[in-house]
C-alpha positions as CSV (number, residue, x, y, z in Angstrom):
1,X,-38.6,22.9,-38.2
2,X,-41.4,25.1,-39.7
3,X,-44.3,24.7,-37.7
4,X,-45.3,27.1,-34.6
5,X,-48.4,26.2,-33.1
6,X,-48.6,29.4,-31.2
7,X,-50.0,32.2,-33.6
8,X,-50.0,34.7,-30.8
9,X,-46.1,34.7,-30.9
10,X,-46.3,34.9,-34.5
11,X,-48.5,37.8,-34.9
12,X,-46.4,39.4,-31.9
13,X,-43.4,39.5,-34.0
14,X,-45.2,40.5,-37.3
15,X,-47.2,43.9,-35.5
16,X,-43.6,44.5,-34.1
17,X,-41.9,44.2,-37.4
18,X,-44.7,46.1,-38.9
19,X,-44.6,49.3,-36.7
20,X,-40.7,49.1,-36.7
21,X,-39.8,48.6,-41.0
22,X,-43.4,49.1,-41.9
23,X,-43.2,45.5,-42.8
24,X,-46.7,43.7,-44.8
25,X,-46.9,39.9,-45.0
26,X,-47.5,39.6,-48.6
27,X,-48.1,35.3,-49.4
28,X,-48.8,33.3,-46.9
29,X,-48.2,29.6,-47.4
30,X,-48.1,26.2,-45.8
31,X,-44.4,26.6,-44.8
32,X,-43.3,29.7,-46.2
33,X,-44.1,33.9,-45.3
34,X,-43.1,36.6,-47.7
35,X,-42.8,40.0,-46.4
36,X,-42.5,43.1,-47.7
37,X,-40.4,45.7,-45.7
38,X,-40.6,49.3,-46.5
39,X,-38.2,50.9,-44.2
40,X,-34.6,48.8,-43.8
41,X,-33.1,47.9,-40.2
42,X,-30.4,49.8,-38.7
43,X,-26.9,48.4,-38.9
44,X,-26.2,46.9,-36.1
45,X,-22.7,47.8,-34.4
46,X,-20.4,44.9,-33.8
């Protein structure tokens, strides 16, 4: 399902990403986000 009718939680997650990878939304479409992430994740440790 692609639809989320709340954009607060959207634009919750995005500022996080964006102060943790530097991450920019770069096309915005009906059903689809591309973003850019400057800085990779950590690995995580399983």
């Amino acid at each position: 399902m692609n639809h989320e009718n709340d954009v607060a939680r959207l634009c919750a997650v995005l500022r996080s990403w964006e102060d943790r990878y530097d991450a920019r939304v770069v096309v915005l479409g009906f059903d689809t986000m591309i973003v850019s992430v400057a800085a990779r994740p950590p690995r995580s440790r399983r």
